[in-house]
C-alpha positions in Angstrom: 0.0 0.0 0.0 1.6 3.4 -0.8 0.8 7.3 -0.2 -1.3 9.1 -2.6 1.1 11.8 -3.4 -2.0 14.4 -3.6 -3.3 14.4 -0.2 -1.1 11.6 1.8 -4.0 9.6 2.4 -2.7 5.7 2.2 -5.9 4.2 1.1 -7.1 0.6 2.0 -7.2 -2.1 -0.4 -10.4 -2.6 -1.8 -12.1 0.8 -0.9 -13.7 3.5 -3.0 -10.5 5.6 -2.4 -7.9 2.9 -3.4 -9.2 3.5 -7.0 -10.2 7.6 -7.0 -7.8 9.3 -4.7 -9.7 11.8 -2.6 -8.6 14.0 0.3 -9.6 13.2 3.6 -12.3 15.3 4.2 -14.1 14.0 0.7 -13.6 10.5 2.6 -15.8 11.7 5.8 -18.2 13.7 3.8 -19.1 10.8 1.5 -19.5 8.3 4.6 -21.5 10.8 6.7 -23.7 11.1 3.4 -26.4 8.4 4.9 -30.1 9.3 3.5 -33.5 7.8 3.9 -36.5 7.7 2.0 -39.2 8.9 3.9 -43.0 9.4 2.6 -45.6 11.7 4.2 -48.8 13.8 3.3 -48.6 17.4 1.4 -51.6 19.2 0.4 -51.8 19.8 -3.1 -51.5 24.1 -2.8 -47.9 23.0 -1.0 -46.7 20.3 -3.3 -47.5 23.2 -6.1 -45.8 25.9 -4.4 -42.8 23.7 -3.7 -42.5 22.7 -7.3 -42.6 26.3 -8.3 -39.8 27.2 -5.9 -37.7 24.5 -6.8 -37.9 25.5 -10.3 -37.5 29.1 -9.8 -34.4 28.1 -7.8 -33.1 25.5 -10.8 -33.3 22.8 -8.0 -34.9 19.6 -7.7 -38.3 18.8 -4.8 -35.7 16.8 -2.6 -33.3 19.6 -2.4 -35.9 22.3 -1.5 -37.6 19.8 0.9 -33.7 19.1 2.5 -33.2 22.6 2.9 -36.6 23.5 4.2 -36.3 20.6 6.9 -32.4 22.0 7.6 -33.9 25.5 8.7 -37.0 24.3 10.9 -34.9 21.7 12.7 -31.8 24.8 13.1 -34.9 26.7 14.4 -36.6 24.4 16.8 -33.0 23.4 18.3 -32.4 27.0 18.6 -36.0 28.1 20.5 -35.4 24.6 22.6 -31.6 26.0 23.7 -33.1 29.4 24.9 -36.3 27.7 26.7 -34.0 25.4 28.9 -31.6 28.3 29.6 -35.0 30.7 30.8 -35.3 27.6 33.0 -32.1 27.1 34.3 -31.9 30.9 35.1 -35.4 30.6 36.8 -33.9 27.8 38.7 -31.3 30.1 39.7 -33.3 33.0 40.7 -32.4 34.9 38.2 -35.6 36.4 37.8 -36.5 39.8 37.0 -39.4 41.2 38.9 -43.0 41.8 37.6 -43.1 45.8 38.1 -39.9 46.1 36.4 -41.2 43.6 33.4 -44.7 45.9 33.0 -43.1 49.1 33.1 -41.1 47.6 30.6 -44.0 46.5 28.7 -45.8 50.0 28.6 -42.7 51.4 26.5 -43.4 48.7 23.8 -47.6 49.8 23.5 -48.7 52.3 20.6 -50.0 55.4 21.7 
């Protein structure tokens, strides 16, 4: 077994990389590359609207779908993080009293 001389990587006999040399970080990218087929319910007015954006954006349903699912997961995770830290601040004491939170409140009315 020898060195690849582009990236050093000594690849194992009878893998993918023994015949295409690929850095390193191709190697991990391609194994962490695991999909599944999943199937669920859209109503029609979304499957359109999703069609038209993935053609507007010169993409294909499964891309738009992966990206869609990307953001509201990075958004869930995010609200979840900041609920459990306004717990664990509450579970300090680290409270801010309710005269100072509705005169706070007044300055965010219309007049």
């Amino acid at each position: 077994m020898t060195s690849s001389p582009k990236s050093g990587v000594r690849p194992q006999s009878g893998c993918a990389s023994a015949h295409f040399p690929l850095l390193p970080h191709y190697i991990v990218l391609l194994r962490n590359m695991d999909k599944q087929t999943i199937s669920f319910r859209l109503d029609s007015d979304k499957l359109q609207e999703l069609d038209t954006l993935a053609k507007a954006m010169e993409r294909d349903r499964t891309f738009v779908l992966n990206e869609a699912i990307r953001s509201y997961l990075d958004i869930q995770r995010w609200h979840l993080e900041h609920i459990r830290a306004g717990i664990h601040a509450a579970d300090a004491g680290d409270l801010v009293d309710h005269t100072e939170v509705k005169k706070s409140a007044k300055t965010w009315r219309r007049h």
